[in-house]
MIGUPA-523660 format. One record per residue (C-alpha): x, y, z; chain; residue number from 1; residue in three letters. Coordinates in steps of 0.2 Angstrom, whole numbers, plus 5000, padded with zeros to 4 digits. Each point is the difference from the previous one (the first is absolute). Example, Ala and Ser with C-alpha at 12.3 -4.5 7.8 and 13.67 -1.06 7.14 Angstrom:
<pts>
+------+------+------+-------+-----+-----+
!    u !    v !    w ! chain !   n ! res !
+------+------+------+-------+-----+-----+
! 5062 ! 4978 ! 5039 !     A !   1 ! ALA !
! 5006 ! 5017 ! 4997 !     A !   2 ! SER !
+------+------+------+-------+-----+-----+
</pts>
This chain:
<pts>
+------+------+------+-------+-----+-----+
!    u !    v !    w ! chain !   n ! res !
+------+------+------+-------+-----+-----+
! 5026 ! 5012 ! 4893 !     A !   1 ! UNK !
! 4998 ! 4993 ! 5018 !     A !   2 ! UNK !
! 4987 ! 5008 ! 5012 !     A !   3 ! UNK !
! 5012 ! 5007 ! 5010 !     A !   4 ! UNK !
! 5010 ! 5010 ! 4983 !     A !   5 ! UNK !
! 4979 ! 5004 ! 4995 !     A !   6 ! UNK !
! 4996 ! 5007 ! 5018 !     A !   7 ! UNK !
! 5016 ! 5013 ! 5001 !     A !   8 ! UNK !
! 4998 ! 5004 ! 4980 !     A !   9 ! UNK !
! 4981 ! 5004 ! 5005 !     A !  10 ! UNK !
! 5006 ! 5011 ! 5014 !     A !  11 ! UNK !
! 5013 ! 5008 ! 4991 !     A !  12 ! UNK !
! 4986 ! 5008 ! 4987 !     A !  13 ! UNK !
! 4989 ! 5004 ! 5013 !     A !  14 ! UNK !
! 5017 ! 5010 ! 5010 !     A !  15 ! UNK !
! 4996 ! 4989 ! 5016 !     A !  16 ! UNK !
! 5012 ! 4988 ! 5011 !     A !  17 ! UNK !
! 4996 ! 4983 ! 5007 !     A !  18 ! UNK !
! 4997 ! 4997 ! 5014 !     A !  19 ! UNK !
! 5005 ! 4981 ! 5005 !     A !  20 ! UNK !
! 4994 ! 4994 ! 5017 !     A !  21 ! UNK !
! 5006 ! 4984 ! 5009 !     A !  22 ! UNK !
! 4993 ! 4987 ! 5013 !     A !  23 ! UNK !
! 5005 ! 4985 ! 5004 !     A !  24 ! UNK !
! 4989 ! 4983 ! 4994 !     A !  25 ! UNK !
! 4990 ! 4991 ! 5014 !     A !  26 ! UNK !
! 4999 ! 5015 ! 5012 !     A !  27 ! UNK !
! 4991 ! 5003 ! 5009 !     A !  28 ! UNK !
! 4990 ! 4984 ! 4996 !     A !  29 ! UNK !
! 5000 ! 4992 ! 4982 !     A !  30 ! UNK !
! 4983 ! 5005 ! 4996 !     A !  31 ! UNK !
! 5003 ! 5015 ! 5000 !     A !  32 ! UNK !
! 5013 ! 5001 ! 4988 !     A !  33 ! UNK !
! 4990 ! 5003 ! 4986 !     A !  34 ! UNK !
! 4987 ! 5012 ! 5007 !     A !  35 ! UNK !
! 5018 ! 5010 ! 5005 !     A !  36 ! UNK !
! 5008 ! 5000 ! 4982 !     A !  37 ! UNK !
! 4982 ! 5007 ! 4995 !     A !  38 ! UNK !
! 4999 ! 5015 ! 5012 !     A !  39 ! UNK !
! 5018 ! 5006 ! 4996 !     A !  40 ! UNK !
! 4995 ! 5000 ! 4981 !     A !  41 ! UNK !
! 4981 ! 5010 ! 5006 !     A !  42 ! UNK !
! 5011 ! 5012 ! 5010 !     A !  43 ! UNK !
! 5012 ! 5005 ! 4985 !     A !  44 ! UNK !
! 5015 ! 4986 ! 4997 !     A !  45 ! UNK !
! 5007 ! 4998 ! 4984 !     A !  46 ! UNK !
! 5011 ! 4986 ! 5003 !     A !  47 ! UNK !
! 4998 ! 4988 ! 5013 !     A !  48 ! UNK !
! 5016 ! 4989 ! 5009 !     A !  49 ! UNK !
! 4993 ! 4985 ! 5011 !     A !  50 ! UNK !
! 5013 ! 4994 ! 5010 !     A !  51 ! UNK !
! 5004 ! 4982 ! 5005 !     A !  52 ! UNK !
! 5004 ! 4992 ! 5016 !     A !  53 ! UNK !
! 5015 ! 4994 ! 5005 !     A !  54 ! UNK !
! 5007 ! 4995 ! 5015 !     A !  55 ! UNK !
! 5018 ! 5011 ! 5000 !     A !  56 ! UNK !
! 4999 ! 5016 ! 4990 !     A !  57 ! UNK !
! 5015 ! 5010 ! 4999 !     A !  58 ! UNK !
! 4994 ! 5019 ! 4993 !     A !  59 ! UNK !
! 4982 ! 5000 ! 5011 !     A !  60 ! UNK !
! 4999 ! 5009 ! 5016 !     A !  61 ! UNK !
! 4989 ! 4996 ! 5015 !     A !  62 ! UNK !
! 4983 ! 5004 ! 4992 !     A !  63 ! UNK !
! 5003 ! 4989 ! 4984 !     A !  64 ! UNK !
! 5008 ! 4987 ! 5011 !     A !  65 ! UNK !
! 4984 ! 5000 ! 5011 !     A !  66 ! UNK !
! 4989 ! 4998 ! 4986 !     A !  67 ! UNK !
! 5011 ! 4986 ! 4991 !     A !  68 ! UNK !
! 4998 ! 4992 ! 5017 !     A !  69 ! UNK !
! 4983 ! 5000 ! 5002 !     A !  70 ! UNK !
! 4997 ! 4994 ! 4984 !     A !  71 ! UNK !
! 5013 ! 4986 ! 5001 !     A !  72 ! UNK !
! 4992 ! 4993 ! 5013 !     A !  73 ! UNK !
! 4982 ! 5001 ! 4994 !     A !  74 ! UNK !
! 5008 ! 4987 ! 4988 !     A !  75 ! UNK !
! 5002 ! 5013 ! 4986 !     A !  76 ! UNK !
! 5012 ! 4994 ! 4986 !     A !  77 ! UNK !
! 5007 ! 5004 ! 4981 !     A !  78 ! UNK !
! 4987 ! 4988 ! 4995 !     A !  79 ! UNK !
! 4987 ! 5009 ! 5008 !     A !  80 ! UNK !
! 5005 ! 5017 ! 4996 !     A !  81 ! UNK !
! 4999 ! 4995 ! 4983 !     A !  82 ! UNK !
! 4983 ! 4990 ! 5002 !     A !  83 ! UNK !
! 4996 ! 5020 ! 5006 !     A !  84 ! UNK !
! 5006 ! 5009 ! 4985 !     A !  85 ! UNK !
! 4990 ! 4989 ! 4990 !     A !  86 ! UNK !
! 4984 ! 5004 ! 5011 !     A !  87 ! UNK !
! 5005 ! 5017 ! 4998 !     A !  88 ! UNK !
! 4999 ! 5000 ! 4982 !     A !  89 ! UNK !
! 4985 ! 4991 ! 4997 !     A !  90 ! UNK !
! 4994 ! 5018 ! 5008 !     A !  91 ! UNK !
! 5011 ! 5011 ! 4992 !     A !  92 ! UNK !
! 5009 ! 4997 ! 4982 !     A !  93 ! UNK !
! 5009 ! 5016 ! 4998 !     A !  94 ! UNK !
! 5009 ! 5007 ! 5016 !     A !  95 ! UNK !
! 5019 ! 4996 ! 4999 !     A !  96 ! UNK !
! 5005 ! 4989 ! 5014 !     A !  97 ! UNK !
! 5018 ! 4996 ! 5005 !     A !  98 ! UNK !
! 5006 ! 4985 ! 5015 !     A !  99 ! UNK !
! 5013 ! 5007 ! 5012 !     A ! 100 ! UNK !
! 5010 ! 4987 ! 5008 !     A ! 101 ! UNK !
! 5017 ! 4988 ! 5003 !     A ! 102 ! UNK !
! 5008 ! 4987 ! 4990 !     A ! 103 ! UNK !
! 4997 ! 4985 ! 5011 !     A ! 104 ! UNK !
! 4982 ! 4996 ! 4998 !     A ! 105 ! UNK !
! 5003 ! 5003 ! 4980 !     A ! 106 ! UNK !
! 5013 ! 4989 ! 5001 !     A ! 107 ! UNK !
! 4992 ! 4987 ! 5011 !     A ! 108 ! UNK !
! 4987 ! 4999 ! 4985 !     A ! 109 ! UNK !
! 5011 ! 4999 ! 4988 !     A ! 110 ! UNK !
! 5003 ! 5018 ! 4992 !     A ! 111 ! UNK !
! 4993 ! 4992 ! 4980 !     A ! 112 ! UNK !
! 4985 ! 4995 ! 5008 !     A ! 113 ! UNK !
! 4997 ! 5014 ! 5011 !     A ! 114 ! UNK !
! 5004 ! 5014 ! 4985 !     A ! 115 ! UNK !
! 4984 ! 4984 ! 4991 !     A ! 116 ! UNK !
! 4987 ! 5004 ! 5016 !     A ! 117 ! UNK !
! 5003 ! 5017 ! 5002 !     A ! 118 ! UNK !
! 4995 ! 5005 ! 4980 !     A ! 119 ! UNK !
! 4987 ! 4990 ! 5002 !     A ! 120 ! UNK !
! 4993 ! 5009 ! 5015 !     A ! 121 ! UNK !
! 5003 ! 5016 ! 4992 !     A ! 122 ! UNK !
! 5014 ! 5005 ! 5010 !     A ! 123 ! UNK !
! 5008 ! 5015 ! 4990 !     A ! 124 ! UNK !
! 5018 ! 5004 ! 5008 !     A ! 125 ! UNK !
! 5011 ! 4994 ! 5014 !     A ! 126 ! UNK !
! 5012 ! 5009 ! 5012 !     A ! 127 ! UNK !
! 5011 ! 4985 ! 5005 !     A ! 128 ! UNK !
! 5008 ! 5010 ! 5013 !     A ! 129 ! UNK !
! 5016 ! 4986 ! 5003 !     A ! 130 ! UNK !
! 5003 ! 4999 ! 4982 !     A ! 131 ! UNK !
! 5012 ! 5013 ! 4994 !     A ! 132 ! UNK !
! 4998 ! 5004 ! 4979 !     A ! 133 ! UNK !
! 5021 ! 4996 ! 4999 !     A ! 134 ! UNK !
! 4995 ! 4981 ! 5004 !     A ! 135 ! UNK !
! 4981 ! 4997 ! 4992 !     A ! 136 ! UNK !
! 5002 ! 5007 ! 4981 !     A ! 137 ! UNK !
! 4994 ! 4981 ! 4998 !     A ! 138 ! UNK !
! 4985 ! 5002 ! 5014 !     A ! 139 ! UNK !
! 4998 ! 5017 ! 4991 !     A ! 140 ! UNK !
! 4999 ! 4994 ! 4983 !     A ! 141 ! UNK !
! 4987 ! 4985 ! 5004 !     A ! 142 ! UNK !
! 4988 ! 5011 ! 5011 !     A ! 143 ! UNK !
! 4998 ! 5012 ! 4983 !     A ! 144 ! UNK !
! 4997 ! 4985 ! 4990 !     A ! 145 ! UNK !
! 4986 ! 4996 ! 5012 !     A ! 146 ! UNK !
! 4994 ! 5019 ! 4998 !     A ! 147 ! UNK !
! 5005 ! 5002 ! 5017 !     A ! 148 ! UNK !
! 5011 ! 5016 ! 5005 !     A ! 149 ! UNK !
! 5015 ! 4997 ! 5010 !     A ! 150 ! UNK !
! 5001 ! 5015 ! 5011 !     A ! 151 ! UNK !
! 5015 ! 5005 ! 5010 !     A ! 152 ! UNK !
! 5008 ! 5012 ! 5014 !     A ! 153 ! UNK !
! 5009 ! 5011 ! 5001 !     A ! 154 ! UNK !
! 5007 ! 5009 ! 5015 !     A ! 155 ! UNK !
! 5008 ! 5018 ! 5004 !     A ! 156 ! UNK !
! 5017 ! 4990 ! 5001 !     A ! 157 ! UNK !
! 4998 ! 4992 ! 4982 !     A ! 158 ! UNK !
! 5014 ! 5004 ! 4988 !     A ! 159 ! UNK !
! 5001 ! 5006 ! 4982 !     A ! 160 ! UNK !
! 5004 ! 4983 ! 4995 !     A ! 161 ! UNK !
! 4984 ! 4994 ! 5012 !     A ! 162 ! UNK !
! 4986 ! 5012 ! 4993 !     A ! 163 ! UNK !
! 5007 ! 4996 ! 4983 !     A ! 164 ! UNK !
! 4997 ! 4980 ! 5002 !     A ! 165 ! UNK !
! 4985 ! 5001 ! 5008 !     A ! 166 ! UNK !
! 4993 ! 5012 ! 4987 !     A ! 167 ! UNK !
! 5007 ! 4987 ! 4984 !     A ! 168 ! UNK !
! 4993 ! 4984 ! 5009 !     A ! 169 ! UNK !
! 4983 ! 5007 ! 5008 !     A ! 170 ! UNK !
! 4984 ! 5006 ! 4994 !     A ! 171 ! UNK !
! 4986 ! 5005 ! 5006 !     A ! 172 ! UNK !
! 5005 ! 5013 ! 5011 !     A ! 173 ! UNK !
! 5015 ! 5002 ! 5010 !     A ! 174 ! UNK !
! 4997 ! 5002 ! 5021 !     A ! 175 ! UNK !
! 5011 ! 5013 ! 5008 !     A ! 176 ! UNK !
! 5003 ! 4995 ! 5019 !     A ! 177 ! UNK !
! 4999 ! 5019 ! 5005 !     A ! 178 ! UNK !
! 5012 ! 4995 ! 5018 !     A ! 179 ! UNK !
! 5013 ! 4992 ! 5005 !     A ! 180 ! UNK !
! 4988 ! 4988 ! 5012 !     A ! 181 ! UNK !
! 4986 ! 4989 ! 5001 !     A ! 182 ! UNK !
! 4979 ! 5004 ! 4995 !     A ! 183 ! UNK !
! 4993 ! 5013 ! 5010 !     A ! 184 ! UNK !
! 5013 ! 5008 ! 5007 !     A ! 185 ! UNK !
! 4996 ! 5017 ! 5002 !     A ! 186 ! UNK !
! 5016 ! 5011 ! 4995 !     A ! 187 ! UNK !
! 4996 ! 5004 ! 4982 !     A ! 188 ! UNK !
! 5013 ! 5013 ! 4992 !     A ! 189 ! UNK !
! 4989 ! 5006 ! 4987 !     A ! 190 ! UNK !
! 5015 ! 5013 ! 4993 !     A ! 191 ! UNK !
! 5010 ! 4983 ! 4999 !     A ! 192 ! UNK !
! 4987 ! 4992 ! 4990 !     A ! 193 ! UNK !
! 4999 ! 5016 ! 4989 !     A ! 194 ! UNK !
! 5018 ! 4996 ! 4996 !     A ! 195 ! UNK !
! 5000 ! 4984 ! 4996 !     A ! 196 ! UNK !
! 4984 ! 4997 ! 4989 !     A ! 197 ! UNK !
! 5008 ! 5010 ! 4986 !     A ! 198 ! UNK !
! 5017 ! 4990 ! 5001 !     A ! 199 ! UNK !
! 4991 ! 4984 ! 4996 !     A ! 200 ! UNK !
! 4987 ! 5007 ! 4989 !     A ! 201 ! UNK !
! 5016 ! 5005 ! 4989 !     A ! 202 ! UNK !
! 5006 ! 4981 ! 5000 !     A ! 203 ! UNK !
! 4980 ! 4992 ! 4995 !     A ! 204 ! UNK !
! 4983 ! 5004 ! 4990 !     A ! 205 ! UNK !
! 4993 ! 4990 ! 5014 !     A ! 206 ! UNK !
! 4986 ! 5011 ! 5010 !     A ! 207 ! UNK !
! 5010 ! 4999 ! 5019 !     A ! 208 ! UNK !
! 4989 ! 4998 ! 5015 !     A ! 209 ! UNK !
! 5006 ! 5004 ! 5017 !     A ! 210 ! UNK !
! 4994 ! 4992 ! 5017 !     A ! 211 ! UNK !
! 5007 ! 4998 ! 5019 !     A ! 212 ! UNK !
! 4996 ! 5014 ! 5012 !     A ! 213 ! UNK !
! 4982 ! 5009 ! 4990 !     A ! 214 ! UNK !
! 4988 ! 4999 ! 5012 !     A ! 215 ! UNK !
! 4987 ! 5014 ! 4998 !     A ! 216 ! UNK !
! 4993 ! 5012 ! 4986 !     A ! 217 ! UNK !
! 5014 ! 5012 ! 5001 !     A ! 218 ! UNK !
! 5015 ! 4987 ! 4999 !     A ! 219 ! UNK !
! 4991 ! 4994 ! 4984 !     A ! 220 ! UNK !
! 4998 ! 5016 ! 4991 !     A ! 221 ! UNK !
! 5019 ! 5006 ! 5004 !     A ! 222 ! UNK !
! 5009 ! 4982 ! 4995 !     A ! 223 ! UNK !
! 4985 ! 5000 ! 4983 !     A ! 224 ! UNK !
! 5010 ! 5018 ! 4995 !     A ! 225 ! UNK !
! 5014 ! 4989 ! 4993 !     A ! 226 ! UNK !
! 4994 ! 4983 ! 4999 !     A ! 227 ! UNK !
! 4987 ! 4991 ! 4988 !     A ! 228 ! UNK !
! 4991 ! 4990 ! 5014 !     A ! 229 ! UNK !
! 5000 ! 5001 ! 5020 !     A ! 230 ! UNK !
! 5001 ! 4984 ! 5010 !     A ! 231 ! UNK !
! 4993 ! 4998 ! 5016 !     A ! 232 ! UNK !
! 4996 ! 4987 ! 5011 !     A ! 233 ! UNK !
! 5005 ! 4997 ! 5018 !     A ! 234 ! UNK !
! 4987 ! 5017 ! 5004 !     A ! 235 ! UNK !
! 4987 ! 4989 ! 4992 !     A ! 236 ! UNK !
! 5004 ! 4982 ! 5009 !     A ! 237 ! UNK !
! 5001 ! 5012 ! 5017 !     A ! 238 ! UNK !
! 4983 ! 5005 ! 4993 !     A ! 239 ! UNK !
! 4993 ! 4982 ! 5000 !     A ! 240 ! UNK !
! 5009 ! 4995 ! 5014 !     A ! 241 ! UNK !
! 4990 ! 5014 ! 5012 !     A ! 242 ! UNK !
! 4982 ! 4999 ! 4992 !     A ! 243 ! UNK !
! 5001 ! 4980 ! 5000 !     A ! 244 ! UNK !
! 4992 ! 4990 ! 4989 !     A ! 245 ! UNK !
! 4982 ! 5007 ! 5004 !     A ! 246 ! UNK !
! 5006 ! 5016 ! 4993 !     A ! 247 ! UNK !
! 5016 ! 4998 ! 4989 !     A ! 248 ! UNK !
! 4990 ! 5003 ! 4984 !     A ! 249 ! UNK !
! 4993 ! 5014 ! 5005 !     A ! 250 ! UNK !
! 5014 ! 5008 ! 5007 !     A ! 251 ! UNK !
! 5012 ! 4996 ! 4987 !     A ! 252 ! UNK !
! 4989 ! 5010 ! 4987 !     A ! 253 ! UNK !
! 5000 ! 5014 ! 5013 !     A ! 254 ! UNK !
! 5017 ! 5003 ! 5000 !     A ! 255 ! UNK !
! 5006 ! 4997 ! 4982 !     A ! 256 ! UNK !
! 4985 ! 5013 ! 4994 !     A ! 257 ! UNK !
! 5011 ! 5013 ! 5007 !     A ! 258 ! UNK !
! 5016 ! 4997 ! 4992 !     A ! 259 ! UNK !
! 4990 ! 4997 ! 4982 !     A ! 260 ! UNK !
! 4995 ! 5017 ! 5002 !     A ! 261 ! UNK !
! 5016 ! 5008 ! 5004 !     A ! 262 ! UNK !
! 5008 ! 4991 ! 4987 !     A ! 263 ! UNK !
! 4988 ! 5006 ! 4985 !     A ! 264 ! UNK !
! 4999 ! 5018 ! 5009 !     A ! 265 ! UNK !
! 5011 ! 5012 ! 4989 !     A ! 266 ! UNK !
! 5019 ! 5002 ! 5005 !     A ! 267 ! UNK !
+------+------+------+-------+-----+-----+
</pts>
């Protein structure tokens, strides 16, 4: 069983959701990524997703893309990130961590030896976000037989025939896109999200986490009524990117306490 199929099996005996929050590698300085992936786990995460930089992101809005540019051009890379996951785990053997990125970095290192690096670092699953599960059963296939969970979307538009690949292919957990938009925008229908979670949880044993647009305590504790984990991560980049790297540490724990609390507090 993978770390991330033990940590929601762990939470399911205890009747408590996950709580997966994001930030991207590198920002706001390198150093600090570590020290970062720490204070999210002290504050309450379950589950972590460390995003890598890249240069033309297609699903990230204007926080994420800040964050990926600042890192990007502190020199910040796949390499590095995974050279930071390793760091990471040398600290902390047991938290479930996921990379959340695009194909062409993968790619430009060659996806056998990256899926080689990434095990070794103890990268437990990936949201490719450009690889749709109708065109990567082989990616698919070869990230499991590295112990690795290929994670996919899926989005408010997806079809029966959609939610039904991505739950065969994927594992893991499968990430509900909670809009029609980019990260962080703020228009969350919660009564849509209430719909659809059953849809797919009929198509897939999978746990289903759902992210874009959850921003605060409440948000959390509405979407986590229906979902197995909440995602949130442009709150927390804007987080960082206001305190500065002085006082990101600090402040990320700040905020994510909250939301832990609101999550585990009955329904």
């Amino acid at each position: 069983m993978s770390r991330i199929a033990q940590r929601f099996e762990t939470l399911r005996t205890q009747g408590r959701k996950a709580l997966i929050p994001y930030i991207t590698a590198g920002d706001p300085a390198p150093t600090l990524t570590v020290p970062l992936l720490q204070a999210l786990v002290e504050a309450g995460a379950d589950i972590l997703e460390l995003g890598v930089p890249f240069s033309d992101p297609m699903a990230d809005g204007p926080v994420v893309q800040r964050s990926g540019e600042r890192a990007l051009k502190l020199g910040v890379g796949l390499k590095d990130v995974l050279s930071m996951v390793r760091a990471f785990r040398r600290v902390d053997a047991d938290t479930p961590l996921v990379l959340m990125g695009y194909a062409n970095p993968i790619e430009a290192m060659g996806t056998d030896s990256f899926l080689d690096q990434a095990a070794e670092a103890g990268v437990d699953g990936l949201i490719v976000v450009d690889y749709p599960p109708e065109e990567c059963a082989a990616y698919a296939d070869s990230a499991k037989r590295h112990g690795i969970d290929p994670i996919f979307l899926l989005a408010p538009t997806s079809t029966d025939k959609r939610i039904a690949e991505v739950g065969r292919v994927g594992s893991g957990y499968l990430y509900y896109v909670s809009l029609k938009g980019v990260t962080g925008a703020s228009h969350l229908d919660l009564s849509d999200v209430a719909k659809r979670v059953p849809v797919i949880r009929a198509a897939t044993r999978l746990p289903i986490g759902v992210g874009f647009g959850i921003r605060d305590a409440e948000s959390a504790r509405q979407v986590a009524r229906c979902a197995d984990a909440v995602v949130i991560g442009s709150r927390i980049i804007q987080e960082i990117e206001s305190a500065g790297a002085e006082h990101a540490v600090a402040r990320v724990k700040t905020l994510l306490a909250p939301i832990r609390a609101a999550l585990d507090a009955p329904q």
